[in-house]
N, C-alpha and C positions, 0 to 999 in steps of 0.2 A: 504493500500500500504506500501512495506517497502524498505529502502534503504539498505537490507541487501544484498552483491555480490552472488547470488547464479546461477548455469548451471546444465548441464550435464553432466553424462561420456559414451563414447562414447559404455562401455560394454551393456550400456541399451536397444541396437541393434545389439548385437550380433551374432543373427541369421541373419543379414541383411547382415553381414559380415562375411556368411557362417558358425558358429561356432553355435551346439544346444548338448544339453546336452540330458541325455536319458531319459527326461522327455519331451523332447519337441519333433518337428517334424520340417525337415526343412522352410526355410522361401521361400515363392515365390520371395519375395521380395529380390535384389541384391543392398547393397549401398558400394559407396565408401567416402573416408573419405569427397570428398566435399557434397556429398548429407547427411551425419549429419550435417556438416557446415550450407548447406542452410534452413537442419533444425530449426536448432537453431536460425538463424540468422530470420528465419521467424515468429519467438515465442517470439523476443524481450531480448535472453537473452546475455551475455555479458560474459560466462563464460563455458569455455568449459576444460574439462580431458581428453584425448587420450590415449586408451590401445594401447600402443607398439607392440601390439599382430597383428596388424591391419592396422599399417602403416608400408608404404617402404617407407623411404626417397631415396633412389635411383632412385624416381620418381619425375621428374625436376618438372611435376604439382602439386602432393602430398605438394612437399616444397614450389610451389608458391600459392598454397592455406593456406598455416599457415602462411608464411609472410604477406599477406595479411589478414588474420583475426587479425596476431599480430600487423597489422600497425592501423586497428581501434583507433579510441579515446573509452581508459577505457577498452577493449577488455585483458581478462584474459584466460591465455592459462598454463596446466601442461601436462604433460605425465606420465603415471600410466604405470610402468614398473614393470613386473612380473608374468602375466597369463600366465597358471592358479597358477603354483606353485611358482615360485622364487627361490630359495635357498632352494629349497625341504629341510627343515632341515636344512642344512650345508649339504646335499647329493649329489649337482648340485653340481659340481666342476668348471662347465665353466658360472658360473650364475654370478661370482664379474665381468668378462669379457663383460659380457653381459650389467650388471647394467653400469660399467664405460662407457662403450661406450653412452648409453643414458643418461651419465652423461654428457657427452662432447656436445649433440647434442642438452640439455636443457639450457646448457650454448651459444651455437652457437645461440641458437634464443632469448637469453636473459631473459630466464624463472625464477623465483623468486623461485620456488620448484617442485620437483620430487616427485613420489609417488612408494616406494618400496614394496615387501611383504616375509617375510623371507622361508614363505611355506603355507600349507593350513590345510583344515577339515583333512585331510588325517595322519598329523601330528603329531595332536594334542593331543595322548594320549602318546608320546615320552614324557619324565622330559626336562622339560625347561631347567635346566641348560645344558643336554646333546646336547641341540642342538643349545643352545648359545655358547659354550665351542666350538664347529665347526663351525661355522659364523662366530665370536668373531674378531681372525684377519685380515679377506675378508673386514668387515664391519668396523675395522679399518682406513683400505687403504681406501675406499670409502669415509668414514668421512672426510677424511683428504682429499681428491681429492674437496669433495663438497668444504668445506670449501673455498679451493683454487681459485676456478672457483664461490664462492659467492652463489650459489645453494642451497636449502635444500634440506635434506631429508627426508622425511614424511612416516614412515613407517605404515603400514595399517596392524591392527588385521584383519587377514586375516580367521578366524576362527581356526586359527593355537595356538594362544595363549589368557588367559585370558588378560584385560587390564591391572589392577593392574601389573599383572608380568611382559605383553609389559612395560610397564611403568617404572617398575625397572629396568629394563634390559638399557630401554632409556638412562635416569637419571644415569646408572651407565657408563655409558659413557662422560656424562655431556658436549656435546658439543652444542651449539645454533645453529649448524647445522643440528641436530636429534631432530625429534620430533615426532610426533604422527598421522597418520590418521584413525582418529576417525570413524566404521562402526557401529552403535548401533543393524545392525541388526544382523551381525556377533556376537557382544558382549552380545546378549539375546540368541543367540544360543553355545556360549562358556558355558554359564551360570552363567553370572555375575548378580551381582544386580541392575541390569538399575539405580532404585531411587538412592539407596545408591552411585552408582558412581557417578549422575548428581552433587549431592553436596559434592564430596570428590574428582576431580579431580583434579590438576593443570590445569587451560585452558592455560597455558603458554604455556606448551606442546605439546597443540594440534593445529597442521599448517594445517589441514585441515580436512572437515568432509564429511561422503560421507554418504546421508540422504537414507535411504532402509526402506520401510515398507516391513516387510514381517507376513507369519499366519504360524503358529503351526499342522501340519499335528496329526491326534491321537495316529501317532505310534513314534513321534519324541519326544524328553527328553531334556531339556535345560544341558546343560553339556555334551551331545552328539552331536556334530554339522552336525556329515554324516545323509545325505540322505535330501530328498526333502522338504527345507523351502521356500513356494515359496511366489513369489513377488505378493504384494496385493496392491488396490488403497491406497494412503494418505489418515489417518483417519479413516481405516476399519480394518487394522490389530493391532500384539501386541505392536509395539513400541512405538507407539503416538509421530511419529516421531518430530512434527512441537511443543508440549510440551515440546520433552526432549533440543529439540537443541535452545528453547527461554530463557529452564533456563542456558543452557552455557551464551547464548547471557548476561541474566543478570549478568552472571558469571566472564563475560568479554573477551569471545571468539568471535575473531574480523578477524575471517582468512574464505578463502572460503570453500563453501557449494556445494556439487557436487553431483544433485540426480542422484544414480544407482538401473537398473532394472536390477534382476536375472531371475532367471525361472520363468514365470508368473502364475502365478494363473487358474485353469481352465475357460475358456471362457473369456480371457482377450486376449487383443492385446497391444504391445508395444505403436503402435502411439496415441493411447487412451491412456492408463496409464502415458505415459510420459507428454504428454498436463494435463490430470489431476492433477497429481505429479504438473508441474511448475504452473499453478492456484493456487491448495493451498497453495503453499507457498509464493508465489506472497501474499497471502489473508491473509496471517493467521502468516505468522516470524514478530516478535517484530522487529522496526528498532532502532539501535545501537545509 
């Protein structure tokens, strides 16, 4: 058993919430955001991510089901704003519009941190500096907005960029309000060095992690991120997810754990893979 804070994110049912990619086929199945609530809430866990993508707050229920999960004792709540793309680049022009607004609204519910993504796989062969050079001042104002309202913001390797460079980019900003959310599956498929970064990160950095196993298709290249890396059980694909995120723990990364399911695996289903996902880590995370 461990006392480490870990949940969900709510993309791990995305098909549930009408949205499948061209790998998948749609879902029978129709959820709205209380029916992942009562999921979670059924599974004992204490920590929940919400894609933006998926909630209307303009629904007086919507809002009185997140007050009440945030009124819980211990009960951890972010919002993960940015599907699919974010800041395509610095190409969205109405995306810092967008992020403030969900800045204002993680503040209204008294949320500790947000979850941003600058762009995606689609991105990613653009020079880094090119497309920080067009963020750069959006991602200013936001800084300086979070700060104000107390807020982080956690930006997520979104398969858009390598860590190390998310990282400098971070750091060159240097605010305790910027930080990192940490996707390892995204980052084996950027084509970073898993090992080498588990022990060369800053875990200071890192405000939150979002645990994904995924497998290696034959025709897929680590440093190539498009196309189909799908979502496999914990401990049967390439990340060894529950390995790399015990040696942060030793490391000193003490922030939450938010497992996410993408495109699943042939002959997988979501409600399975998710219950097996929170099991083993339930079984198997070091406690802090």
């Amino acid at each position: 058993m461990t006392d480490v804070r870990f949940g969900i994110d709510s993309f791990s049912f995305h098909r549930f919430f009408g949205e499948n990619s061209k790998w998948e086929v749609p879902a029978e199945i129709k959820w709205h955001t209380k029916d992942f609530i009562d999921f979670v809430r059924g599974h004992d866990i204490d920590l929940i991510t919400l894609q933006t993508a998926y909630l209307d707050l303009s629904d007086s229920q919507t809002r009185d089901e997140l007050k009440r999960w945030k009124s819980g004792e211990g009960n951890y709540l972010a919002f993960t704003w940015g599907h699919p793309n974010g800041f395509d680049g610095g190409k969205n022009e109405n995306a810092c519009k967008s992020a403030a607004e969900w800045l204002e609204q993680s503040a209204d519910f008294e949320l500790e941190q947000m979850r941003i993504v600058f762009g995606n796989h689609f991105n990613f062969d653009e020079a880094p500096r090119i497309r920080m050079e067009r963020i750069g001042d959006q991602l200013e104002v936001l800084v300086q907005r979070a700060r104000q309202l107390g807020v982080r913001l956690s930006v997520e390797n979104h398969a858009d960029f390598n860590v190390p460079v998310l990282l400098e980019m971070i750091n060159g900003i240097d605010d305790q309000y910027l930080g990192l959310c940490l996707d390892l599956g995204n980052s084996f498929r950027a084509g970073d060095d898993i090992d080498l970064l588990m022990e060369d990160i800053d875990t200071s950095r890192i405000f939150m992690i979002q645990a994904k196993e995924i497998d290696q298709m034959p025709d897929n290249v680590q440093g190539a991120p498009i196309g189909w890396w799908p979502t496999v059980n914990f401990g049967t694909g390439k990340i060894n997810i529950v390995k790399r995120v015990n040696r942060l723990i030793q490391r000193g990364f003490d922030g939450p754990i938010a497992i996410e399911l993408s495109n699943l695996g042939v002959g997988l289903n979501e409600i399975d893979v998710a219950e097996q996902a929170i099991n083993y880590l339930r079984a198997n995370l070091l406690p802090r």
